[in-house]
C-alpha positions as CSV (number, residue, x, y, z in Angstrom):
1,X,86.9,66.8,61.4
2,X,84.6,66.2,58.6
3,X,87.2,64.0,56.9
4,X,88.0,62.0,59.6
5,X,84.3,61.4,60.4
6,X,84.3,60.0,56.8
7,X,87.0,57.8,56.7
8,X,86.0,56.4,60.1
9,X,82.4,55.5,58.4
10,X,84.3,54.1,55.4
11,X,86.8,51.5,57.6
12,X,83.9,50.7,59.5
13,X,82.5,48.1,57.4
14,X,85.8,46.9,56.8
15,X,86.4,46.0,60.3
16,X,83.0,44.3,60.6
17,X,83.6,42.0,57.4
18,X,87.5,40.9,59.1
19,X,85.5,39.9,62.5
20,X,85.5,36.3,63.1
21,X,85.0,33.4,60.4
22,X,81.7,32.1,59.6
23,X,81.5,28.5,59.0
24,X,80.0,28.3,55.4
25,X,77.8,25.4,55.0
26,X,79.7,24.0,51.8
27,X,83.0,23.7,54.4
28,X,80.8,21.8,56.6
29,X,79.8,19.2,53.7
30,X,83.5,18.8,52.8
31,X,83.9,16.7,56.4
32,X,84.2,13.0,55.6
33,X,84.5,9.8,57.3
34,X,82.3,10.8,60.5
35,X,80.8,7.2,59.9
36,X,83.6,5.7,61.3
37,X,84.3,7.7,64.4
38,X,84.2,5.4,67.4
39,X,84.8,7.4,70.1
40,X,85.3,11.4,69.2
41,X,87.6,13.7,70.9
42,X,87.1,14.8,74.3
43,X,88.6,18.6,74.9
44,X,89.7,19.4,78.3
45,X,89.9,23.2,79.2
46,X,94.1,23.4,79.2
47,X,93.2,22.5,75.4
48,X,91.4,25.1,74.1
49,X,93.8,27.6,72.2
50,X,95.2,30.8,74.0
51,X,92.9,33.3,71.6
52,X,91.1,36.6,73.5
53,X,87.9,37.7,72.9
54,X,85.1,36.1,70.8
55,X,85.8,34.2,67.7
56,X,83.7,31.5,65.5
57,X,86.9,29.5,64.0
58,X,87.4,26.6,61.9
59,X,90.1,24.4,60.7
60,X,90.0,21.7,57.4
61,X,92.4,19.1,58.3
62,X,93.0,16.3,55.3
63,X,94.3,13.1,57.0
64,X,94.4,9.3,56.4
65,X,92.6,6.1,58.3
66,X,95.5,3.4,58.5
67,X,93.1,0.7,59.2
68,X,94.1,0.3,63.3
69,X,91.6,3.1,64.3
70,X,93.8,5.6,64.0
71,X,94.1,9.0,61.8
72,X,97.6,9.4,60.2
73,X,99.3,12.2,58.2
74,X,97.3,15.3,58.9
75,X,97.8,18.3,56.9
76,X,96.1,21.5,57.5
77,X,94.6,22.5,54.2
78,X,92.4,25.6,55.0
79,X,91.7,27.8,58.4
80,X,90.1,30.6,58.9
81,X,91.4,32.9,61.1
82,X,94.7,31.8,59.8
83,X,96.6,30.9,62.4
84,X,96.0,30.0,66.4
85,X,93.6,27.2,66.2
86,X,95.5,24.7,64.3
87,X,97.3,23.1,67.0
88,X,94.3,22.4,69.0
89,X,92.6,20.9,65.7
90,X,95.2,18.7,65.5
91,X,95.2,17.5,68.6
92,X,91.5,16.7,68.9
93,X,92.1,14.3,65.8
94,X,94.6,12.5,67.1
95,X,92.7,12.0,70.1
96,X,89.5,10.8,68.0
97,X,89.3,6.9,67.5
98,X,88.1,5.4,64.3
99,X,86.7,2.2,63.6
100,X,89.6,-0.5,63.0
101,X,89.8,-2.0,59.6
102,X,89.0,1.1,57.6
103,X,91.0,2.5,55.4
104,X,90.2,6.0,53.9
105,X,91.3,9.6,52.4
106,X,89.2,11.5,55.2
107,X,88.5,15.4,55.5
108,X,88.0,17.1,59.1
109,X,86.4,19.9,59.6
110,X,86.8,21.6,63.2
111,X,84.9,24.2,64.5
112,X,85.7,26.2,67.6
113,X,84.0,29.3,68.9
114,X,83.9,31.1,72.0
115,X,80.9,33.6,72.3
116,X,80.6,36.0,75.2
117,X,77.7,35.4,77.4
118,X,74.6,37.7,77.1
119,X,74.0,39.5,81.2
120,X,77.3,39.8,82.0
């Protein structure tokens, strides 16, 4: 009994540190090319992704401005969790429109989170 009381108090911690992703503030300053959003993404509930529970996500999406307001050849370079939120960070940049004429090498930087409501 004494051993399991142990190794229950030694996983604890490691249960707490694989809880959901905080965004670190040097992900945040890799987002580029917010200067030339025209119109940002507007999520709908059928968008959000299909995850339980409370989670604080975020996805780094590298993509291209083609000059016609439009962001071309995403890649997903870094999420965290790893998987479950990429498709919906996707979709919100292809939904976002960009000013017309610019062409750039742009980074995105998506955060979504769901929190559970305090007095429920």
């Amino acid at each position: 009994m004494r051993y399991a009381l142990l190794i229950a108090h030694l996983l604890l911690p490691a249960v707490a540190v694989a809880g959901p992703a905080e965004v670190p503030p040097e992900v945040l300053a890799r987002q580029t090319c917010q200067e030339h959003v025209v119109e940002p993404a507007k999520a709908t509930p059928a968008d959000f992704p299909k995850v339980s529970g409370e989670y604080n996500a975020y996805v780094i999406i590298d993509y291209r401005l083609d000059g016609s307001g439009n962001a071309v050849d995403p890649r997903v370079v870094e999420a965290r969790p790893r998987r479950g939120f990429d498709d919906y960070a996707l979709r919100m940049l292809e939904r976002t429109r960009f000013a017309p004429g610019v062409q750039a090498q742009c980074t995105d930087v998506r955060t979504i989170s769901k929190l559970r409501r305090s007095g429920r």
